[in-house]
C-alpha positions as CSV (number, residue, x, y, z in Angstrom):
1,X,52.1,69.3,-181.4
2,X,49.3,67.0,-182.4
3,X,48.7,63.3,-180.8
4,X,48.2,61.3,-184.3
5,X,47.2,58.1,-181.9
6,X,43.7,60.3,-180.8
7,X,43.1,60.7,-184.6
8,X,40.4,58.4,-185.7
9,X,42.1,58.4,-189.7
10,X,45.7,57.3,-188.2
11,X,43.5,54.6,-186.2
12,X,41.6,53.3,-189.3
13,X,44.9,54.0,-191.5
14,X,47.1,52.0,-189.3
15,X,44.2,49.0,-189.1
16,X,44.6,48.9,-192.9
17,X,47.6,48.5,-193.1
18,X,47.8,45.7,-190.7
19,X,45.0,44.1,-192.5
20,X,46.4,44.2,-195.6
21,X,50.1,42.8,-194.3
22,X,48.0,40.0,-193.7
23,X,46.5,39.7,-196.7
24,X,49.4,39.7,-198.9
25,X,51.0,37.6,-197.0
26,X,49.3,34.8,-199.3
27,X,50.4,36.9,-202.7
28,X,52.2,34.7,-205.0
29,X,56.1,34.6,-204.1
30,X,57.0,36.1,-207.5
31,X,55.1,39.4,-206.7
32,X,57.2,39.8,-203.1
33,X,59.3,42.7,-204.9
34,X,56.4,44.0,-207.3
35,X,52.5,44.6,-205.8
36,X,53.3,43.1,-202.3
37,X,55.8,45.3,-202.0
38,X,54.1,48.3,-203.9
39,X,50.6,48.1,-201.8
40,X,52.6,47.6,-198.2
41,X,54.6,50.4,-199.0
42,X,51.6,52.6,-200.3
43,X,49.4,51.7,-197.2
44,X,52.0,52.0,-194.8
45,X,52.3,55.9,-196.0
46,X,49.1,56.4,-194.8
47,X,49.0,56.2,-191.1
48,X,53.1,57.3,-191.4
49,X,52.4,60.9,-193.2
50,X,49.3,61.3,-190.7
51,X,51.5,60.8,-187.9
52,X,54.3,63.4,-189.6
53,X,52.4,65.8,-190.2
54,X,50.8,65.2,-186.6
55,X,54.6,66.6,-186.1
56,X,54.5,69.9,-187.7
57,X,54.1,72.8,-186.5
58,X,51.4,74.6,-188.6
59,X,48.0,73.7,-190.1
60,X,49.7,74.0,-193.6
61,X,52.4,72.1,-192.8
62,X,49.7,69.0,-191.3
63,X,47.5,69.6,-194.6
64,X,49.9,68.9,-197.2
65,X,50.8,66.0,-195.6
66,X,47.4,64.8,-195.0
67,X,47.5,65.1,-198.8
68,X,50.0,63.1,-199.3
69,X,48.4,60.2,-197.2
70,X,45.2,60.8,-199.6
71,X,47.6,60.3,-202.8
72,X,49.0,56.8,-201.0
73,X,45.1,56.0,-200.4
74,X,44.2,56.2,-203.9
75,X,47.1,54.1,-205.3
76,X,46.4,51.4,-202.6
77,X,42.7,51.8,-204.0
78,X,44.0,51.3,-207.6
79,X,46.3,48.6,-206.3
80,X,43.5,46.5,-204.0
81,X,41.5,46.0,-207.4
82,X,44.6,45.5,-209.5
83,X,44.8,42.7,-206.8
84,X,41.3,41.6,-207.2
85,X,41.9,41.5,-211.2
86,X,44.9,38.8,-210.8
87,X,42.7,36.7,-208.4
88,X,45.0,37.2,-205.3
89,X,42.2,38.2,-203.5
90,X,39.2,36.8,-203.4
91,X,35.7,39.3,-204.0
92,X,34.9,39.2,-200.5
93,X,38.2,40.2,-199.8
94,X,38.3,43.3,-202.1
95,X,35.0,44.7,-201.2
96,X,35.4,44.7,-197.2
97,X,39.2,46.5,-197.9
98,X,37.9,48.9,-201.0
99,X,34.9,50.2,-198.3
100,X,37.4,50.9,-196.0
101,X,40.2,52.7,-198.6
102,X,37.0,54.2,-199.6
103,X,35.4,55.5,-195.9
104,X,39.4,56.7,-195.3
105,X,39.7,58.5,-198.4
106,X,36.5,60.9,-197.8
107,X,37.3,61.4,-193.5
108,X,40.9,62.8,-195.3
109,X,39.1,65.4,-197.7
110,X,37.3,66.4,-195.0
111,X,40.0,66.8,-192.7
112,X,41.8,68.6,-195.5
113,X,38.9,70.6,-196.4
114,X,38.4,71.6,-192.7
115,X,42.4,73.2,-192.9
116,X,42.3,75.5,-195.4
């Protein structure tokens, strides 16, 4: 079994997703049950189906979870620059999180890649 607190992506995945708790914490009240919700929920999968799959007893079994955390990463891409595009974050703001969506989507391809 797999320690997923020695991977560096379950680090940086679980730093986003505190980061962004933060962040939202300022979204408009109306959007509590609509993006707030939707983006917490997407980033939190991240470090949370790294650490499953750190569970799992084969390589195949920790892959398609790791592609699962890469599906959450790309909606919480989408959903950082839907963010951006309603002015609850500020440019700034969406170019230091998009970087680091960004840098954790490519070191999960290339975990991925390296488990097939």
């Amino acid at each position: 079994m797999r320690d997923y607190k020695k991977y560096t992506i379950w680090q940086e995945g679980h730093q986003l997703t505190l980061s962004t708790y933060k962040l939202t914490h300022k979204f408009p009240k109306e959007e509590l049950y609509g993006i707030t919700s939707q983006i917490r929920r997407a980033v939190s999968s991240i470090p949370t189906n790294i650490a499953e799959g750190c569970g799992r007893e084969t390589d195949l079994d920790f892959r398609r979870f790791l592609i699962i955390a890469l599906g959450s990463a790309t909606e919480v891409e989408y959903l950082l620059l839907l963010s951006f595009d309603l002015s609850y974050i500020n440019e700034l703001e969406y170019t230091e999180m998009n970087s680091k969506i960004v840098i954790l989507r490519k070191q999960l391809r290339n975990l991925i890649d390296k488990l097939k």
